[in-house]
C-alpha positions as CSV (number, residue, x, y, z in Angstrom):
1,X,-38.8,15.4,72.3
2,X,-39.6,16.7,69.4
3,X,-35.3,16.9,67.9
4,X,-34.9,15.0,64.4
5,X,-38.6,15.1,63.8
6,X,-40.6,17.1,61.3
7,X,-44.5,18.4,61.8
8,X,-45.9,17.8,58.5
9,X,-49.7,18.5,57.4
10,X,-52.4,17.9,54.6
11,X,-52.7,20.2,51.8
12,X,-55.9,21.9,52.6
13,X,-57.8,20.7,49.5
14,X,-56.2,17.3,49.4
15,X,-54.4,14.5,51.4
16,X,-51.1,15.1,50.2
17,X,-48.5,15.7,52.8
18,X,-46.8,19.0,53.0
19,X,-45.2,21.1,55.7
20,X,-46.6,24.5,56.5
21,X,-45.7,27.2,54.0
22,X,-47.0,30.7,52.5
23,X,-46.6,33.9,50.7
24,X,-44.1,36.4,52.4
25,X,-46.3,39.2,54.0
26,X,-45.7,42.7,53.6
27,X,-44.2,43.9,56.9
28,X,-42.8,40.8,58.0
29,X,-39.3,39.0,56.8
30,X,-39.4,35.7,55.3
31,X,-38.2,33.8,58.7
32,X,-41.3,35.6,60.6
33,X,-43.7,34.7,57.6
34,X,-42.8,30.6,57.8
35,X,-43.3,31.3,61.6
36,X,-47.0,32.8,61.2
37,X,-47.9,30.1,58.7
38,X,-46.2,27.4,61.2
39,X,-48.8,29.3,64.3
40,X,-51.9,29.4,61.2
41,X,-51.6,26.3,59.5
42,X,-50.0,23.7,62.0
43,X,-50.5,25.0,65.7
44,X,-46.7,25.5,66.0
45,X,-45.3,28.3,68.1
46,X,-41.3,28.1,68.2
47,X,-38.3,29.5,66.8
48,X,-37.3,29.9,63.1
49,X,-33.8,29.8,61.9
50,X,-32.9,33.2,60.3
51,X,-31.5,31.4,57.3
52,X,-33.5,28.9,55.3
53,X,-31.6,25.5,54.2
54,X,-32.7,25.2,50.8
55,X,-35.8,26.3,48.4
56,X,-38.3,24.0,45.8
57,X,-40.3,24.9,43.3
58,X,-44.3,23.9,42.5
59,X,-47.0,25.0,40.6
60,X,-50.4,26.1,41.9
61,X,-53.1,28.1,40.1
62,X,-51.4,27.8,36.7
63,X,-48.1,29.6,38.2
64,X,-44.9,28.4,39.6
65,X,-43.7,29.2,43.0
66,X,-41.1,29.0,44.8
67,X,-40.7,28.2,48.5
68,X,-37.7,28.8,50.9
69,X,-37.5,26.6,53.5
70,X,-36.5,27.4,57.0
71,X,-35.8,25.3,60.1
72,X,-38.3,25.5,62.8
73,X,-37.6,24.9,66.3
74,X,-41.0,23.6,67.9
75,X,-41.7,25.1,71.8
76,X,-45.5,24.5,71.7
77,X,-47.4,22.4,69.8
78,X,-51.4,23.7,69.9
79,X,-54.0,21.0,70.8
80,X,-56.6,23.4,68.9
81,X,-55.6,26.0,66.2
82,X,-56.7,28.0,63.3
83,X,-56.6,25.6,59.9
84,X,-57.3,22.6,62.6
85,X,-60.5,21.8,60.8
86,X,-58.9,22.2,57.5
87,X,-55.7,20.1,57.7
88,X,-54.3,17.5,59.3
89,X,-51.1,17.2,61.5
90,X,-48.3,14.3,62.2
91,X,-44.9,14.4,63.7
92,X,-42.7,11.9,61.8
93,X,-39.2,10.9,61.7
94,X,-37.1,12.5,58.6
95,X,-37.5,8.8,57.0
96,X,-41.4,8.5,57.2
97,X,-41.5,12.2,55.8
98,X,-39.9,11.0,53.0
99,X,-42.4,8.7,52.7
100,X,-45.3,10.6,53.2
101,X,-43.7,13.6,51.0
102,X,-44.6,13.7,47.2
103,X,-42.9,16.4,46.5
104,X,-39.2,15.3,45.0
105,X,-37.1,18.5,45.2
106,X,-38.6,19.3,49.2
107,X,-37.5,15.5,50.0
108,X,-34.1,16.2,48.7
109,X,-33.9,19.6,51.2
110,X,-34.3,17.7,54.0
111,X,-32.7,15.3,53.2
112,X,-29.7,17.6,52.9
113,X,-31.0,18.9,56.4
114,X,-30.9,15.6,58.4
115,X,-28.1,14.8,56.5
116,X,-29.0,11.6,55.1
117,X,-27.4,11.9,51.5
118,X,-29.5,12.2,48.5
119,X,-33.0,10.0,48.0
């Protein structure tokens, strides 16, 4: 159902499009981390490739950070969860993320993902 589709959400102080993504918590390894943020921030419970398929860059708070970015494999997808009332969620197609997406550098990672050449 959910195969060549991406789970994308609002930033939580905005209405830009993003997909779910954190800081790396002490204790758990980068793959587990995107997981937990997947569970908090989208409602996502699944699987998360051990190896991420690319990284971008932004800038929040006057700093730039980096994000790795790693596949997730959807199982369950919450009807009610934590950041619910913060955020909201879509499943698109790789080309409406794209769309939705302002974030150059994470377009052209998936795009390498879903192989679809470069934007």
């Amino acid at each position: 159902m959910l195969e060549d589709r991406l789970v994308l959400i609002t930033a939580r102080k905005s209405d830009r499009w993003i997909i779910p993504k954190g800081y790396v918590e002490r204790g758990l390894s980068p793959a587990d981390s995107a997981a937990k943020e997947a569970y908090e921030e989208a409602g996502l419970i699944g699987s998360v490739g051990q190896k991420h398929i690319g990284q971008y860059r932004y800038r929040k708070f006057g700093k730039q950070f980096s994000v790795k970015v790693f596949p997730f494999f959807i199982e369950t997808m919450l009807e009610e969860w934590e950041e619910m009332h913060l955020r909201r969620r879509r499943v698109v197609t790789p080309q409406e993320a794209f769309e939705m997406l302002c974030h150059d550098e994470l377009k052209a990672v998936l795009s390498g993902f879903f192989g679809l050449g470069r934007l």
